[in-house]
N, C-alpha and C positions, 0 to 999 in steps of 0.2 A: 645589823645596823652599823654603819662607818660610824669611827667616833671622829672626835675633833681632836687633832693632834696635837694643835696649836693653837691660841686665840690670842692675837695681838692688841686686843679692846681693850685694856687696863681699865677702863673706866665702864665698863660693864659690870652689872649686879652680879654676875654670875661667874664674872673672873675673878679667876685667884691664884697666883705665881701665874700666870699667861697660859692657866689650863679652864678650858667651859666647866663647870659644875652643873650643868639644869639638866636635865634627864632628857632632853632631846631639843633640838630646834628645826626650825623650816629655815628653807631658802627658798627665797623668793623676790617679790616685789615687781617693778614694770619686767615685764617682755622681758629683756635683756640684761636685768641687772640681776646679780648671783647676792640680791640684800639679805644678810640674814635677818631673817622677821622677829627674832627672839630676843634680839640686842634690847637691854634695858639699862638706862641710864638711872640706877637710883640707891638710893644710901638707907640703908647698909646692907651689904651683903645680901645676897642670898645663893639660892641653891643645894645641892644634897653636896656636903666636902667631903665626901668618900669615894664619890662617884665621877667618872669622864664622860663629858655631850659626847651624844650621837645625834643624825640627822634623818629624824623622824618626818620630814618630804622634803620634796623639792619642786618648787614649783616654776623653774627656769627651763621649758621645753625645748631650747636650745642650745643645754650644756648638754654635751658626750654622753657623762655620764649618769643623764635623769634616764630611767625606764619605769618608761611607765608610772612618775611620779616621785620614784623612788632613786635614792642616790646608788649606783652602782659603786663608786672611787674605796677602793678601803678604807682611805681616812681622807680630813678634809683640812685644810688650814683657815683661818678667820683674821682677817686683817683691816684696820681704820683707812677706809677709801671713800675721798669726797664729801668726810662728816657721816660717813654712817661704817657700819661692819658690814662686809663682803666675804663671800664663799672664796679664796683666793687660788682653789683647785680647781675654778671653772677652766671651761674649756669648750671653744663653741664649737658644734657638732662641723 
């Protein structure tokens, strides 16, 4: 499973020092957009703090790196785009 390398969300339940803690997320959302489904805005904290996201689907059938649903990328970066968090590893086929 690629983990998250990075997550620029600060204000995501699951961030903490700019690393995901939740045992896995999706990507997804419209057709084209690499939204991560898992972004949660809410207080306080949560997630496992021992552990780094990985990307348990993807459901963006126009990034390179979905097969078959699944995120091929080693790892992924997560970044604040247009008010919401974005896969910022996309890349369209």
């Amino acid at each position: 499973m690629p983990t998250i390398s990075a997550c620029e969300v600060t204000d995501c339940a699951y961030n903490a020092n700019r690393q995901c803690h939740t045992m896995a997320v999706t990507v997804g959302g419209p057709e084209t957009c690499a939204r991560c489904d898992t972004y949660l805005h809410a207080s306080p904290k949560g997630g496992v703090s021992d552990m780094t996201g990985g990307v348990g689907a993807c459901k963006v059938k126009d990034c390179s790196f979905n097969s078959s649903f699944e995120c091929s990328a080693p790892s992924i970066k997560v970044s604040q785009h247009q008010g919401h968090a974005d896969c910022t590893t996309f890349k369209l086929r």
